[in-house]
mmCIF file as Biopython writes it, N, C-alpha, C and O atoms, coordinates in Angstrom:
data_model
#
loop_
_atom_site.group_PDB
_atom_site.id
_atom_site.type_symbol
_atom_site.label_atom_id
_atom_site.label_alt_id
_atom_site.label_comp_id
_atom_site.label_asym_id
_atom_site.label_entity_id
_atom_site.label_seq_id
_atom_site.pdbx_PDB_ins_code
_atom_site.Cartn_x
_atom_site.Cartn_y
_atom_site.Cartn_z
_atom_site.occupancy
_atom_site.B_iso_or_equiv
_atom_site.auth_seq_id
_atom_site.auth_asym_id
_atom_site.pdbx_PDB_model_num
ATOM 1   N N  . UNK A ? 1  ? -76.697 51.491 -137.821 1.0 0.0 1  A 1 
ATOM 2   C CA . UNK A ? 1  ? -77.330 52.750 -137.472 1.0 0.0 1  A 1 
ATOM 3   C C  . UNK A ? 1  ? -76.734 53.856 -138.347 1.0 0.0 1  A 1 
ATOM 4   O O  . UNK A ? 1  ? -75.622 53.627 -138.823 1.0 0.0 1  A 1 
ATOM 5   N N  . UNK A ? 2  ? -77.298 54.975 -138.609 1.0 0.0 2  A 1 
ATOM 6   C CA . UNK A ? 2  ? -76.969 56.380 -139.672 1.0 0.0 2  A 1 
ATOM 7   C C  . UNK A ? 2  ? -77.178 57.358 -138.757 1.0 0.0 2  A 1 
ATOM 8   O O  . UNK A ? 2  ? -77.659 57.275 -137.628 1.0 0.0 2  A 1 
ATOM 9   N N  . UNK A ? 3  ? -76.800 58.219 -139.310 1.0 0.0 3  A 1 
ATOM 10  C CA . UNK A ? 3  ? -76.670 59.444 -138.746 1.0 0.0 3  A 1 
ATOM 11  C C  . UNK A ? 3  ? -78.109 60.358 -139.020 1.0 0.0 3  A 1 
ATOM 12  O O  . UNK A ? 3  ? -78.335 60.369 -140.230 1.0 0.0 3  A 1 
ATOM 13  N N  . UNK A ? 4  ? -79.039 61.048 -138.319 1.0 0.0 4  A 1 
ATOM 14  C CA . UNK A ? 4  ? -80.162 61.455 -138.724 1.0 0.0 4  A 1 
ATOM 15  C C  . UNK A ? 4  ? -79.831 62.151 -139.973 1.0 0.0 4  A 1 
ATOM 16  O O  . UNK A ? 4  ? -80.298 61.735 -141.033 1.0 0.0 4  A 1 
ATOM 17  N N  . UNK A ? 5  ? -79.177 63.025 -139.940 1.0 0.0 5  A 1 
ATOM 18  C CA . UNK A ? 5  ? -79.009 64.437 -140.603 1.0 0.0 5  A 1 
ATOM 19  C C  . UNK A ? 5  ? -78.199 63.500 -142.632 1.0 0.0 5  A 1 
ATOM 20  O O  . UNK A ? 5  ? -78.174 64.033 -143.741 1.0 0.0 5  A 1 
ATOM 21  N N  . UNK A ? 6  ? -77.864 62.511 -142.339 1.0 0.0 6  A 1 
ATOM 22  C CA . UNK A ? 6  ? -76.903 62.041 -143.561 1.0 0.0 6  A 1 
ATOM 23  C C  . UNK A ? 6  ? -77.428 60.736 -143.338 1.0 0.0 6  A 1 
ATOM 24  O O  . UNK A ? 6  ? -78.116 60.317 -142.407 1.0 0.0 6  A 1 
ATOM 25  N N  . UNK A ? 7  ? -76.894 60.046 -144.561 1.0 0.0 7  A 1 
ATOM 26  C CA . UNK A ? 7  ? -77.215 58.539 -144.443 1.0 0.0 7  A 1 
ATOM 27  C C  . UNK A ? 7  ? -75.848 57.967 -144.379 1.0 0.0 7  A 1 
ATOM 28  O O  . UNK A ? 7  ? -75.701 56.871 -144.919 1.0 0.0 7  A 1 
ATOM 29  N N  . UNK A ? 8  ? -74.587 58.651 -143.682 1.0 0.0 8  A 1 
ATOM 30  C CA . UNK A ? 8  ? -73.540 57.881 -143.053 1.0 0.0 8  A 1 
ATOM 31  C C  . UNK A ? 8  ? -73.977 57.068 -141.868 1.0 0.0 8  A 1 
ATOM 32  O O  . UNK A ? 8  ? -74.743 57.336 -140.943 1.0 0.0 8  A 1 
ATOM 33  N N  . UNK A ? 9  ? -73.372 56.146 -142.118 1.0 0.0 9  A 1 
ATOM 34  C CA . UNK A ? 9  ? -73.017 54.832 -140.961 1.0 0.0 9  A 1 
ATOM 35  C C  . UNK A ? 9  ? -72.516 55.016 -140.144 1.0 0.0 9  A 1 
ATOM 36  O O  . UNK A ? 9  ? -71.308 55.074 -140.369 1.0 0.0 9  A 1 
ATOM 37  N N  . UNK A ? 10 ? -72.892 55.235 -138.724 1.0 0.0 10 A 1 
ATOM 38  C CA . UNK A ? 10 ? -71.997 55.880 -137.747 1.0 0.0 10 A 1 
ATOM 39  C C  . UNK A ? 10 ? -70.447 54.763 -137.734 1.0 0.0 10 A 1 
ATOM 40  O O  . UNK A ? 10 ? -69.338 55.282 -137.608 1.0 0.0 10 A 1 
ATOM 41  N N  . UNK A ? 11 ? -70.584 53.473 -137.858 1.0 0.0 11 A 1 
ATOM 42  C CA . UNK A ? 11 ? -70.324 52.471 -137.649 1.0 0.0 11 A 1 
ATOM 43  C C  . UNK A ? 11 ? -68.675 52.682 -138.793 1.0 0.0 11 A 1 
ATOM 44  O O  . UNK A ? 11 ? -67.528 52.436 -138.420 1.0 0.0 11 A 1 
ATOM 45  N N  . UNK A ? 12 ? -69.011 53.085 -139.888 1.0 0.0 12 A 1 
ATOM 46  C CA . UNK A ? 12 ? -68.504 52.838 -140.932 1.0 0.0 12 A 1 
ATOM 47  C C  . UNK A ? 12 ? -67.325 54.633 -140.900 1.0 0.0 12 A 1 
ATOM 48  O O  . UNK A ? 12 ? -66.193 54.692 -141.380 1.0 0.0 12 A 1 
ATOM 49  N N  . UNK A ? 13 ? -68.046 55.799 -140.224 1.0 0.0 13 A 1 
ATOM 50  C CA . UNK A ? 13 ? -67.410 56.598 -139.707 1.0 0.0 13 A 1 
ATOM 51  C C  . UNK A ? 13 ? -66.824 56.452 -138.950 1.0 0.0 13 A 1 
ATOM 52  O O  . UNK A ? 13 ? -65.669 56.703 -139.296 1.0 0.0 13 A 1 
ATOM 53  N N  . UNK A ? 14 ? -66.891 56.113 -137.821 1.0 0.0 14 A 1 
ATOM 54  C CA . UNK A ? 14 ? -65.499 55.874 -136.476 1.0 0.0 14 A 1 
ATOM 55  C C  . UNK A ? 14 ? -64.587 54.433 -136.878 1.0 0.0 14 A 1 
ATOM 56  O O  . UNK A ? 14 ? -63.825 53.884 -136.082 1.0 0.0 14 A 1 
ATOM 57  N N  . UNK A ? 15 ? -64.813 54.022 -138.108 1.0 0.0 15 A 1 
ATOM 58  C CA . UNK A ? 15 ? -63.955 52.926 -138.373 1.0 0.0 15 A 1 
ATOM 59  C C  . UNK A ? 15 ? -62.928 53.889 -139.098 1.0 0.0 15 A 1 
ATOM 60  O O  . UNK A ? 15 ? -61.739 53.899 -138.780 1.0 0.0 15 A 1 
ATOM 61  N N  . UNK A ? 16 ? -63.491 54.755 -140.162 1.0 0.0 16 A 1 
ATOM 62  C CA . UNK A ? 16 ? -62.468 55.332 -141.120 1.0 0.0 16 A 1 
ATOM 63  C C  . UNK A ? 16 ? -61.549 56.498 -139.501 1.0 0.0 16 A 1 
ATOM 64  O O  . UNK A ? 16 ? -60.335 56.578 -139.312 1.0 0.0 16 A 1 
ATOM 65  N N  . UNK A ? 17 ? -62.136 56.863 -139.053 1.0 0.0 17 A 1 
ATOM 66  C CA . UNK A ? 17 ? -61.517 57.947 -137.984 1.0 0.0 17 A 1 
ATOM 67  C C  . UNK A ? 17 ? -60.268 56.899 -137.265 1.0 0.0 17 A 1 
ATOM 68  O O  . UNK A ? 17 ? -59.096 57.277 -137.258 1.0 0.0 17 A 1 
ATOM 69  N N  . UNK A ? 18 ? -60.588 55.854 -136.807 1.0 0.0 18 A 1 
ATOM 70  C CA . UNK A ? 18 ? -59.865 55.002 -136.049 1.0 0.0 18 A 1 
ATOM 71  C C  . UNK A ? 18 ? -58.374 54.554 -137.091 1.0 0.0 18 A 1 
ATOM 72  O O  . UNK A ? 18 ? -57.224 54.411 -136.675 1.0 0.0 18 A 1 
ATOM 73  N N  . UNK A ? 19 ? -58.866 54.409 -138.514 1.0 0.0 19 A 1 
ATOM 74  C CA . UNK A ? 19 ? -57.856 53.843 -139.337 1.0 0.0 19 A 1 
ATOM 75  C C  . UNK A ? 19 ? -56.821 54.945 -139.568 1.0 0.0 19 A 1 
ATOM 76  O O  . UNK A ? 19 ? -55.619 54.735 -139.730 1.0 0.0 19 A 1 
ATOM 77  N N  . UNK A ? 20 ? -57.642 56.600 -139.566 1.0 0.0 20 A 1 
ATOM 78  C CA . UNK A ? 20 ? -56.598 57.502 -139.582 1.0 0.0 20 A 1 
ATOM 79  C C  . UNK A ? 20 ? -55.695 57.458 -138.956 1.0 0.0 20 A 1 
ATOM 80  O O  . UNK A ? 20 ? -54.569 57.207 -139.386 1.0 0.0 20 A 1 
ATOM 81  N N  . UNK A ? 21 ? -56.079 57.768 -137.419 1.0 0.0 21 A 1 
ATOM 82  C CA . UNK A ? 21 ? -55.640 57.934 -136.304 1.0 0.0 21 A 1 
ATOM 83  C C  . UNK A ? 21 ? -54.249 56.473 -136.201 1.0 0.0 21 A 1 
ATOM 84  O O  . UNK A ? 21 ? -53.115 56.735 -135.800 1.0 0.0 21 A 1 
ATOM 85  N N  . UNK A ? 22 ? -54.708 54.882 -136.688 1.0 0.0 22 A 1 
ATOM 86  C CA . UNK A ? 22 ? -53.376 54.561 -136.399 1.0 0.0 22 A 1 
ATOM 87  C C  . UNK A ? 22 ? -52.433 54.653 -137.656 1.0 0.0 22 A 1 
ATOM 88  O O  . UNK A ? 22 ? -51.342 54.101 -137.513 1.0 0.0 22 A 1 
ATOM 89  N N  . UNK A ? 23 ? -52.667 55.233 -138.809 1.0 0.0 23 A 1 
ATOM 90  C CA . UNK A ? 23 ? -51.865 55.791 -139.943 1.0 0.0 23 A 1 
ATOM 91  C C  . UNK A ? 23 ? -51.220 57.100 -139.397 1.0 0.0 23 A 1 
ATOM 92  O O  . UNK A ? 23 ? -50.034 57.090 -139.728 1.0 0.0 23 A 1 
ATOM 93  N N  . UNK A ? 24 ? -51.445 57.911 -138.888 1.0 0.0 24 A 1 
ATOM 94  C CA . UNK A ? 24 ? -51.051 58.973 -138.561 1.0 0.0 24 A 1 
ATOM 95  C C  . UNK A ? 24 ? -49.975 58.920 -137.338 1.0 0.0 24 A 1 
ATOM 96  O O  . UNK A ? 24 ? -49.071 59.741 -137.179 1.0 0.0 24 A 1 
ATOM 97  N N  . UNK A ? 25 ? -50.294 57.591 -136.351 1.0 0.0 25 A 1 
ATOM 98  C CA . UNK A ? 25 ? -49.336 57.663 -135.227 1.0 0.0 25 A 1 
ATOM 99  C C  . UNK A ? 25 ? -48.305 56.283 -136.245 1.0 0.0 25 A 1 
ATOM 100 O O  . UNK A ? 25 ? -47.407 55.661 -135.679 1.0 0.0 25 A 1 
ATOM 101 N N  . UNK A ? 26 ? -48.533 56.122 -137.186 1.0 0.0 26 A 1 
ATOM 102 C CA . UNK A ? 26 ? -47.280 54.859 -138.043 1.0 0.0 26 A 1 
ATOM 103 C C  . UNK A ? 26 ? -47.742 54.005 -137.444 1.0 0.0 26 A 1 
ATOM 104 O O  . UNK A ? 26 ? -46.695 53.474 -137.074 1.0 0.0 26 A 1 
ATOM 105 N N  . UNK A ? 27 ? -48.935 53.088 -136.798 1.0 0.0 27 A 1 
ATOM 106 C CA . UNK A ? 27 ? -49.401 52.047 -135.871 1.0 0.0 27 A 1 
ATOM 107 C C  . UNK A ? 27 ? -49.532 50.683 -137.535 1.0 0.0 27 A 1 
ATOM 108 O O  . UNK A ? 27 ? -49.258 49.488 -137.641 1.0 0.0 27 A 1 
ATOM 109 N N  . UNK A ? 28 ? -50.143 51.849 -138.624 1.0 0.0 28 A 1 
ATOM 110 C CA . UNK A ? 28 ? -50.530 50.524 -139.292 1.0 0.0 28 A 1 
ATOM 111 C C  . UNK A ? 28 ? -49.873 51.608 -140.810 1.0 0.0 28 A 1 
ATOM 112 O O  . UNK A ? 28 ? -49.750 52.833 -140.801 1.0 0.0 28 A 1 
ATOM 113 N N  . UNK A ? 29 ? -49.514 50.540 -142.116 1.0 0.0 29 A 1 
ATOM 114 C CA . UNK A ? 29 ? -49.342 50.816 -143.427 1.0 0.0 29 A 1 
ATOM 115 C C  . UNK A ? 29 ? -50.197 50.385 -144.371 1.0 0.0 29 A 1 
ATOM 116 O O  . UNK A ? 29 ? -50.437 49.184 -144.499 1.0 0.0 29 A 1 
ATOM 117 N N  . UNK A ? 30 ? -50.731 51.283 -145.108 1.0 0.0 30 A 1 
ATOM 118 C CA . UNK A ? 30 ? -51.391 51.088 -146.475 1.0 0.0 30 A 1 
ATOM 119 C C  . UNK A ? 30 ? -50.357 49.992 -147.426 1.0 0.0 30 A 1 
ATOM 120 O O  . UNK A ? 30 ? -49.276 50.269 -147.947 1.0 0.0 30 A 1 
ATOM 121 N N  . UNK A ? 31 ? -50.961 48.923 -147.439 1.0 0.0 31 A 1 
ATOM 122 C CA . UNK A ? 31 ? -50.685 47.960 -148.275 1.0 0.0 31 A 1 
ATOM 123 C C  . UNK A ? 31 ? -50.942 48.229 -149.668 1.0 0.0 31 A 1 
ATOM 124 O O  . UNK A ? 31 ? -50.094 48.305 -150.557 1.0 0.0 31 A 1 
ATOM 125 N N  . UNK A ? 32 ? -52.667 48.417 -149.818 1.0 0.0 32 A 1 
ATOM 126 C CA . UNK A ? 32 ? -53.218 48.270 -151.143 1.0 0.0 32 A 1 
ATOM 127 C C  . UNK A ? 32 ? -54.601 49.130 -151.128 1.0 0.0 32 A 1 
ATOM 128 O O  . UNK A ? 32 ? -54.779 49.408 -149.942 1.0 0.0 32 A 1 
ATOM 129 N N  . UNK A ? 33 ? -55.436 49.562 -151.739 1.0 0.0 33 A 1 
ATOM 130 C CA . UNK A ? 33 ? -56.692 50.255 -151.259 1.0 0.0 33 A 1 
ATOM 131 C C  . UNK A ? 33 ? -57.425 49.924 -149.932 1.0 0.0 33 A 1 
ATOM 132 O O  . UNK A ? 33 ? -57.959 50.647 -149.090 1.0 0.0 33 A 1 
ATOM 133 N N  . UNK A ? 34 ? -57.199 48.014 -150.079 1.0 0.0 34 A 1 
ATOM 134 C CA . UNK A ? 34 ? -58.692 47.691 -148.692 1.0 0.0 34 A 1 
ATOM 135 C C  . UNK A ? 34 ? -57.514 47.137 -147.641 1.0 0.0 34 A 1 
ATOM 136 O O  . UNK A ? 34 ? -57.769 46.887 -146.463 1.0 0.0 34 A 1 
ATOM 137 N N  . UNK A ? 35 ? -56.109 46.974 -148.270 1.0 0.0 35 A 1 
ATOM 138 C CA . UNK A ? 35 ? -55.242 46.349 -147.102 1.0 0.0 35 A 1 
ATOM 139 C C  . UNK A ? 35 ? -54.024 46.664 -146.378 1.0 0.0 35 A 1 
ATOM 140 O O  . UNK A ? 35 ? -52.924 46.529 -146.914 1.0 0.0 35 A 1 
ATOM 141 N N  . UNK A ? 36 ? -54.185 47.139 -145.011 1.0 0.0 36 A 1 
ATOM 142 C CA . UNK A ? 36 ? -53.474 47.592 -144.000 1.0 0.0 36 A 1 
ATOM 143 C C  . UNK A ? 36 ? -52.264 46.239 -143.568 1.0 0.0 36 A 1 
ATOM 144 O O  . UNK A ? 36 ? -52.120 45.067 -143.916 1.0 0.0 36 A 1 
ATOM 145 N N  . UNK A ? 37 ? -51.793 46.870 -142.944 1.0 0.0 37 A 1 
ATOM 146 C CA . UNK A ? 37 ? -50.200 46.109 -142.570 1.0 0.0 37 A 1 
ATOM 147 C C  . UNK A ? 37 ? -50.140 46.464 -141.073 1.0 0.0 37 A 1 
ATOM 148 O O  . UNK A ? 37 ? -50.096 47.692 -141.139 1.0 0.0 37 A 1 
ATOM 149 N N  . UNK A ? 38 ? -50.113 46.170 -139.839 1.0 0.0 38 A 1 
ATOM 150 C CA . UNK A ? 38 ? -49.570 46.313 -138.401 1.0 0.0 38 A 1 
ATOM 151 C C  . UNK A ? 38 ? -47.937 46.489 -138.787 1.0 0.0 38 A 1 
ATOM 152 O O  . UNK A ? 38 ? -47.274 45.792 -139.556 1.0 0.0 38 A 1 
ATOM 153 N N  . UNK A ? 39 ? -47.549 47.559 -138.061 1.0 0.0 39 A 1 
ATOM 154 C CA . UNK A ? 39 ? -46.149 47.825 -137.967 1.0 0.0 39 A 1 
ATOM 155 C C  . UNK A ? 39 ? -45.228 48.255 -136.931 1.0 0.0 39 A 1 
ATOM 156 O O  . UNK A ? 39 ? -45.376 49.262 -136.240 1.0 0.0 39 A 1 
ATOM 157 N N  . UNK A ? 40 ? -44.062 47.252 -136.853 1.0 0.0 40 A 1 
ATOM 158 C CA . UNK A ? 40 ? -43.436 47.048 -135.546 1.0 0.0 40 A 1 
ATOM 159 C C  . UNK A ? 40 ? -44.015 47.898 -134.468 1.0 0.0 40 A 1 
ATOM 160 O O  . UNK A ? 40 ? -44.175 47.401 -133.353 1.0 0.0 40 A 1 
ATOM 161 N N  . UNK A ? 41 ? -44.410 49.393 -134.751 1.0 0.0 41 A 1 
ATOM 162 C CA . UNK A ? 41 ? -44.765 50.168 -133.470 1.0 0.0 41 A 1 
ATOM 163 C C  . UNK A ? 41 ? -45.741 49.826 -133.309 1.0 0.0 41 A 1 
ATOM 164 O O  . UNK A ? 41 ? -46.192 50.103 -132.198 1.0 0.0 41 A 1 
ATOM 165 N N  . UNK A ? 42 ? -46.553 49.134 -134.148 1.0 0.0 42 A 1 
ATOM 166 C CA . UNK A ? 42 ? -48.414 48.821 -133.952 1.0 0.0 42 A 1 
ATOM 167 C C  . UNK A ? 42 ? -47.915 47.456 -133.102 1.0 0.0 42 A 1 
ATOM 168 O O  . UNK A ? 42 ? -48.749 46.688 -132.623 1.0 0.0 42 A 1 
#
């Protein structure tokens, strides 16, 4: 599904929001561009 107004992916938006959100609380680490790491607090 998209967003009326844009042709964002709602789907593909609350994924990037969600990935912030556990970068920001240290839940997960940027490995490499596409690869995340779980970390002890995650």
């Amino acid at each position: 599904m998209k967003y009326e107004n844009t042709k964002d992916s709602i789907f593909l938006t609350r994924l990037r929001s969600v990935r912030y959100s556990l970068k920001k609380e240290k839940y997960i680490d940027e490995v490499n561009k596409l690869t995340y790491q779980i970390t002890k607090e995650g």
